[in-house]
C-alpha positions in Angstrom: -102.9 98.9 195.5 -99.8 98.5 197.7 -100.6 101.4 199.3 -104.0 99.6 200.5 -102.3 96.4 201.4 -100.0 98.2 203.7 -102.6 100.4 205.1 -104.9 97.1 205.6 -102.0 95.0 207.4 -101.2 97.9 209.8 -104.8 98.0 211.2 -104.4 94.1 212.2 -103.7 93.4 215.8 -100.6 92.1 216.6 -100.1 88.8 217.6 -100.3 88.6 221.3 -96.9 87.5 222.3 -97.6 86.3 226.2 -100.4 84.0 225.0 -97.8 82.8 222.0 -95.1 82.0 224.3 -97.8 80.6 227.3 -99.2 78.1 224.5 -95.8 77.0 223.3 -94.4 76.1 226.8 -97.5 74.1 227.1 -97.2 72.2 223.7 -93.4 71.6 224.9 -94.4 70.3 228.7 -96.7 68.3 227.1 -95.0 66.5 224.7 -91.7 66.1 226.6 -93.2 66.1 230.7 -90.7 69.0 231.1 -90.9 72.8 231.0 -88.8 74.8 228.7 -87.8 76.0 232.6 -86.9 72.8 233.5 -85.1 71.9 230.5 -83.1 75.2 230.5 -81.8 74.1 234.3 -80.7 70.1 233.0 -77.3 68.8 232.5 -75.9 68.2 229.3 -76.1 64.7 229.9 -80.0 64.5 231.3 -80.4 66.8 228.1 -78.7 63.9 225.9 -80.8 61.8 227.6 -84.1 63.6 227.4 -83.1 63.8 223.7 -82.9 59.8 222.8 -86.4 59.2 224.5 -87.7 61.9 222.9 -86.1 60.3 219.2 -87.4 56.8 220.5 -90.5 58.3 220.8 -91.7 60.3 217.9 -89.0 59.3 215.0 -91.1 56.5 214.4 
């Protein structure tokens, strides 16, 4: 039975990793107006910032 399990799970297609990482960047730019580029090029303190408008906004 494990032996069909295993067998079954290696004939799945793997996840498609650019469309993963394409749809996450969108959630992200989405939700904060910033790209996960953008963010990675910020100051610690615009990060600090971007971090107690983003706490305003959704730890409601």
């Amino acid at each position: 039975m494990y032996e069909a399990k295993v067998a079954q799970d290696d004939k799945k297609t793997p996840p498609n990793e650019d469309a993963i990482r394409a749809q996450s960047e969108a959630m992200t730019k989405n939700m904060t107006g910033k790209s996960v580029q953008d963010m990675q090029n910020m100051s610690d303190e615009d990060l600090d910032k971007m971090e107690a408008e983003m706490l305003k906004k959704y730890n409601k």
